[in-house]
C-alpha positions as CSV (number, residue, x, y, z in Angstrom):
1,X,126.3,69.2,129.7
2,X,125.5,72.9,131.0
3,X,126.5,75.0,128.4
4,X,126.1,78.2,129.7
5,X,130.1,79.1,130.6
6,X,131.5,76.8,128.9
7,X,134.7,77.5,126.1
8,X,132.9,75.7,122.9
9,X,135.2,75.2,119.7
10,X,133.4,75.1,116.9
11,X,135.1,73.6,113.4
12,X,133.4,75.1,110.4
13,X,131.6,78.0,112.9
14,X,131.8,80.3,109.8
15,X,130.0,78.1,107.5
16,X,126.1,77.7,106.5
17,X,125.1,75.7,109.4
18,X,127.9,76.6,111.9
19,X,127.1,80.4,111.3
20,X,124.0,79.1,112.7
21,X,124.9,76.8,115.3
22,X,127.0,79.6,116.9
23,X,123.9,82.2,117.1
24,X,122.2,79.1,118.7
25,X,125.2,79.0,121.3
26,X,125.3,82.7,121.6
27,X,121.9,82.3,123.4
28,X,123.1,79.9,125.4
29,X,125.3,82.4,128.0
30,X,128.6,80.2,126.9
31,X,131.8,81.9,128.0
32,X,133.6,81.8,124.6
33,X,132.5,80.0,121.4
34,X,136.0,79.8,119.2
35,X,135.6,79.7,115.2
36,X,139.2,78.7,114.1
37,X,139.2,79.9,110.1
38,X,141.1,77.1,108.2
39,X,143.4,80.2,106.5
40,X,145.3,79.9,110.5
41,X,143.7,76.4,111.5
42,X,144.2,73.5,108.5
43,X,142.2,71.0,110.4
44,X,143.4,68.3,107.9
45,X,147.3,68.9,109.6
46,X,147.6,67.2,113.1
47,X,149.3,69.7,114.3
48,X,147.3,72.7,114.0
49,X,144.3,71.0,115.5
50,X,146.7,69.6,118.5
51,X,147.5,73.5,118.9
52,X,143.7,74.5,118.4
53,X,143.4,72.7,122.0
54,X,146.3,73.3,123.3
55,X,145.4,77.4,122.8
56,X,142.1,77.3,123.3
57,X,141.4,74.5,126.1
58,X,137.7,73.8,125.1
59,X,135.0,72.4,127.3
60,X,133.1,71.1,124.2
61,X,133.9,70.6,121.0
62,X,131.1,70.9,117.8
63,X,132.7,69.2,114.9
64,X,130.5,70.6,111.4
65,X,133.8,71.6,109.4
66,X,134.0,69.4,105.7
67,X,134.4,69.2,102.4
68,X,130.9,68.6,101.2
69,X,128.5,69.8,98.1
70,X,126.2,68.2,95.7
71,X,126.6,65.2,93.6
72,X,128.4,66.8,91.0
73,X,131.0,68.0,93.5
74,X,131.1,64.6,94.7
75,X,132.3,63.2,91.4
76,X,134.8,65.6,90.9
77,X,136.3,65.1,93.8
78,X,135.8,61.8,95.4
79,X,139.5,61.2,96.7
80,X,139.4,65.2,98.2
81,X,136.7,64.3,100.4
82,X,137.4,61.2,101.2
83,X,140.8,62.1,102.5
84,X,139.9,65.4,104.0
85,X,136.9,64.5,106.1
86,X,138.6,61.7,107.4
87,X,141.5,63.3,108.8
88,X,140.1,66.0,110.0
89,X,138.1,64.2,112.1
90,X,140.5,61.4,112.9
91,X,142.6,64.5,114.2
92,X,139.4,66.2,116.2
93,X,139.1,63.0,118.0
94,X,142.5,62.1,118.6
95,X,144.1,65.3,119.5
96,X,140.8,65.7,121.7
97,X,141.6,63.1,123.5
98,X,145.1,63.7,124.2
99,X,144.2,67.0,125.6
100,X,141.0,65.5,127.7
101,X,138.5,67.2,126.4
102,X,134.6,67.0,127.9
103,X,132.6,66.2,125.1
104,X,132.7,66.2,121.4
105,X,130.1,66.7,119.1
106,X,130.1,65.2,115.2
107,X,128.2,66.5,112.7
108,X,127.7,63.1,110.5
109,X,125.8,62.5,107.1
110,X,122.9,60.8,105.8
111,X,125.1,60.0,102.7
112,X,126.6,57.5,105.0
113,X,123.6,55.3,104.8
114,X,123.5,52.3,102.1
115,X,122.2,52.7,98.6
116,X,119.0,51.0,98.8
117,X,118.0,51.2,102.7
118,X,114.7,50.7,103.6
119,X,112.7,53.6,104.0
120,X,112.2,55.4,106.8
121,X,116.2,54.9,107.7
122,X,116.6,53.4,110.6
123,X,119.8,54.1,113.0
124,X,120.4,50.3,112.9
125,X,121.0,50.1,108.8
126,X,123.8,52.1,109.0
127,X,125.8,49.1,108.2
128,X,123.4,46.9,105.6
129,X,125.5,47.6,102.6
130,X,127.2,50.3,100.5
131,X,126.8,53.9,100.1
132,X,125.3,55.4,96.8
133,X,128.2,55.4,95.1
134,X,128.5,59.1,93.6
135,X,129.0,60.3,97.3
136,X,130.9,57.1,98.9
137,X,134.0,58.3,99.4
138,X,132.4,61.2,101.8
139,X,129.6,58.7,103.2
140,X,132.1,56.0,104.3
141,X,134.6,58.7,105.6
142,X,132.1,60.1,107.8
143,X,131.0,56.7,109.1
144,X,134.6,55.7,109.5
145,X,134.6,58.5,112.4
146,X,131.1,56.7,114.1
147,X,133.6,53.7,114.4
148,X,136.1,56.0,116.2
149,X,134.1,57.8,118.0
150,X,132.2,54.2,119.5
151,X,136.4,52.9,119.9
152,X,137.6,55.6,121.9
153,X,134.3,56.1,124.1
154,X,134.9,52.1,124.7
155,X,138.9,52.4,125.3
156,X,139.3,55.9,126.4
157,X,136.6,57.0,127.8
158,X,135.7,59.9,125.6
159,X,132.7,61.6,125.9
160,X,131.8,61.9,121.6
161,X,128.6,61.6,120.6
162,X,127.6,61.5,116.4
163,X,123.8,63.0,114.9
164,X,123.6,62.1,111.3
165,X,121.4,65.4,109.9
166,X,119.6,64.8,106.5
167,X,120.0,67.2,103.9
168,X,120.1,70.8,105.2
169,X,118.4,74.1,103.6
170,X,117.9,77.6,104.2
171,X,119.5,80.9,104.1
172,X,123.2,81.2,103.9
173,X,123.5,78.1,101.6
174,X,125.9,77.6,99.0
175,X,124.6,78.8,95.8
176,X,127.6,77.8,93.3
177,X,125.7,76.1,90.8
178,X,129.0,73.9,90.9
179,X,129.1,72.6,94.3
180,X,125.8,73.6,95.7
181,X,123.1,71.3,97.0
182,X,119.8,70.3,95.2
183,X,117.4,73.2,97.2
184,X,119.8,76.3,96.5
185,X,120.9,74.9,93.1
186,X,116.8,74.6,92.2
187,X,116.3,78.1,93.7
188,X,118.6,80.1,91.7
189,X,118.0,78.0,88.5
190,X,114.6,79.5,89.1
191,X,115.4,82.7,90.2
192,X,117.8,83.7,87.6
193,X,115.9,82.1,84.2
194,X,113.0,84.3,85.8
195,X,115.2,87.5,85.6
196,X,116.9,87.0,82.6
197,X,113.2,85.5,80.9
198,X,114.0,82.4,80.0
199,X,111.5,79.9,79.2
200,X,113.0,76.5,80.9
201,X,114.9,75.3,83.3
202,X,117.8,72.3,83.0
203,X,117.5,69.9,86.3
204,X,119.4,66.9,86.8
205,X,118.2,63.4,86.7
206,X,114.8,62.5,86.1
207,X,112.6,63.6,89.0
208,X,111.9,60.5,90.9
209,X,114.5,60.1,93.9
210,X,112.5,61.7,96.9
211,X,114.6,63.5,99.3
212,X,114.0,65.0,102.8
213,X,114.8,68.0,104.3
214,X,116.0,70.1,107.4
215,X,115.9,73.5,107.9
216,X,119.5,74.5,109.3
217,X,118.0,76.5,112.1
218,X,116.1,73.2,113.5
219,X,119.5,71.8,112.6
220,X,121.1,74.1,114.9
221,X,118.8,73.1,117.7
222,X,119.4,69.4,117.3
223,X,122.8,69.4,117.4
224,X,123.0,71.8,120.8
225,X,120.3,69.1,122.3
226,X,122.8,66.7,121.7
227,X,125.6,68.4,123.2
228,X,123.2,69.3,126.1
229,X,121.6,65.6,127.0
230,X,123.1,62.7,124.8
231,X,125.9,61.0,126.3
232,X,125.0,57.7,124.3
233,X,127.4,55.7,122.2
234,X,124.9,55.3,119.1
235,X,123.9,57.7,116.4
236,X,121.0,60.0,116.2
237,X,119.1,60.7,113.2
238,X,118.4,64.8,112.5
239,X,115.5,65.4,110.5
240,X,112.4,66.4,109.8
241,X,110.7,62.7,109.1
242,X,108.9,63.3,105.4
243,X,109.9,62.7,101.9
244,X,109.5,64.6,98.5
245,X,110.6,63.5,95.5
246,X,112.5,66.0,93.2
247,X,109.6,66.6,90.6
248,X,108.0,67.4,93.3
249,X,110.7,70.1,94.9
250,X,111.1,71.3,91.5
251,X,107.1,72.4,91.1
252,X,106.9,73.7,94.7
253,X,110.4,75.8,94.1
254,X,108.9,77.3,90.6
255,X,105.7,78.0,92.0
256,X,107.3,80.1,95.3
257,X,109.6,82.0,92.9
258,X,107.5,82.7,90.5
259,X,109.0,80.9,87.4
260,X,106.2,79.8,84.8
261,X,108.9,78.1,82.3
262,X,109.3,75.0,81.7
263,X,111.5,72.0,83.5
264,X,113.3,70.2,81.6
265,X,115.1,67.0,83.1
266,X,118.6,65.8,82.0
267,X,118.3,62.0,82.9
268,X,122.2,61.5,81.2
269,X,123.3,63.1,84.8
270,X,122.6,61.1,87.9
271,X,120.0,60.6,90.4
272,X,121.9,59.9,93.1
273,X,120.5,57.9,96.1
274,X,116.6,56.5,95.1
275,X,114.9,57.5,98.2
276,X,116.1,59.5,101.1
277,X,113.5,59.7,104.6
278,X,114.5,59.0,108.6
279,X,113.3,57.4,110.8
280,X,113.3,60.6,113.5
281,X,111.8,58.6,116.8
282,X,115.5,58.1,118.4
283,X,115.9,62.2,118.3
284,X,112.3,62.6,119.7
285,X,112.8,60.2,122.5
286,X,116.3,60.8,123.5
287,X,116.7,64.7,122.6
288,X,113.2,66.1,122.7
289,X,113.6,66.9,119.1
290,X,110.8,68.3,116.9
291,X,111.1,70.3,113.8
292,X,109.1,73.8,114.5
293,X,109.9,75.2,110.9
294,X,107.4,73.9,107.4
295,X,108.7,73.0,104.5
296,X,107.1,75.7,102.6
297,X,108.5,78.4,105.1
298,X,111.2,77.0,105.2
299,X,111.4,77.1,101.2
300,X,110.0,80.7,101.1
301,X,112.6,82.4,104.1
302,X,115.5,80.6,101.6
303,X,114.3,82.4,98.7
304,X,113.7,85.3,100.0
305,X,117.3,85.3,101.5
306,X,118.7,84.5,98.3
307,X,117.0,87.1,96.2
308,X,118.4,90.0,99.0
309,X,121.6,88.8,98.6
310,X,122.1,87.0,94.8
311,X,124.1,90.1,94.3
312,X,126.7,89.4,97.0
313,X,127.3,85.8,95.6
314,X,127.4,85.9,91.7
């Protein structure tokens, strides 16, 4: 698909990595990129997101909107996200077929792979056994949309493809120390015990689950090559094809900010999934997709955006 021209709805447009996604389409000469706000567009209701096309009339459609956050979150709220993410994108699909939309994009999740799959995940374990089970619920809602998405492309015809992008960084993240990710959670942890002259840090677990990451602007770049040359029925792995485990993260986080206190691990709170690496050869071959940002730059521009703008999201 030629997006240049094109009327692209984007769910969850004013979010960390749709905020980014939509500068990426910005670049792209598109006629109109539409960011429907869930205060006027509850994209859980069927009919909001039946009037979202029927308004609008999109070309594409870039599904990123959820209800998502770190393991903590997860466990809080296990029925929320369950429930949520499935029908929002039970109605994306649906509705979007109804009104005959080109193409559909899905933003899935790694969480959707099983608990102990062999390392580096492969597309074709998706389905070897059960989600780590303090972000299930969220995993196997996301999945249950792959199933959709490979039904309706079968019965309907629909154009919707699904990328599965590992766990995202960089500026813009959440921050809430109560819903955020493991990167941003790490940062301020750091950033803040430095200010205030503490002499440790509290992490969860016990530093051994490795973890890869993606910096949301190559995330952005993924997800518009798939819109622009994937018309396949099978997922597509987003990441960055390394592994680090959280002892690890923690040192090289300390280190950028500056924090020369101690970390201390909790190891009564969970680890979460035990290792966590893709396989990234399908993206390579089938989207020309490379990461161009480092780790470590990658790190530092997330720091650095966080310090400029800790004040804005106390």
């Amino acid at each position: 698909m030629e997006l240049a021209g094109k009327r692209i709805i984007v769910t969850g447009g004013a979010g960390f990595l749709g905020s980014h996604v939509v500068e990426a389409l910005q670049q792209k000469g598109c006629a109109e990129i539409i960011v429907p706000r869930s205060a006027d567009c509850d994209l859980v209701e069927r009919e909001a997101v039946a009037q979202l096309y029927a308004e609008q009339r999109p070309d594409l459609v870039i599904h990123l909107a959820a209800r998502v956050g770190g393991i903590g979150a997860n466990q809080k709220n296990p029925g929320r996200y369950f429930h949520d993410n499935l029908q929002m994108g039970v109605h994306v699909i649906e509705e979007g077929r109804k009104f005959g939309v080109g193409k559909i994009v899905i933003a899935g999740t790694i969480c959707s792979y099983p608990k102990h799959t062999p390392v580096p995940f492969r597309e074709q374990e998706l389905w070897n056994g059960y989600p780590e089970e303090t972000n299930a619920p969220y995993g196997v809602a996301k999945k249950a949309l792959l199933v959709m998405a490979q039904a309706y492309r079968e019965q309907y015809g629909l154009n919707t493809v699904v990328l599965l992008p590992v766990n995202l960084y960089g500026p813009r993240d959440n921050f809430d120390l109560e819903s955020s990710h493991v990167i941003p959670a790490m940062i301020r942890k750091c950033v803040d015990a430095q200010e205030r002259g503490d002499d440790e840090i509290v992490l969860w677990g016990d530093g051994s689950p490795t973890r890869e990451f993606l910096y949301v602007e190559d995330c952005a770049r993924g997800l518009l090559a798939g819109a622009e040359r994937y018309d396949g029925p099978e997922p597509i792995n987003l990441g960055a094809g390394f592994e680090i485990s959280m002892g690890d993260l923690a040192a090289l986080i300390a280190d950028k900010t500056g924090f020369e206190g101690a970390l201390r691990w909790d190891t009564t709170r969970p680890n979460g999934q035990p290792r966590r690496c893709l396989d990234v050869s399908r993206a390579r071959e089938l989207l020309g997709f490379e990461t161009q940002v480092a780790f470590e730059d990658g790190v530092a521009r997330t720091i650095d955006w966080y310090r400029q703008h800790r004040d804005e999201i106390a």
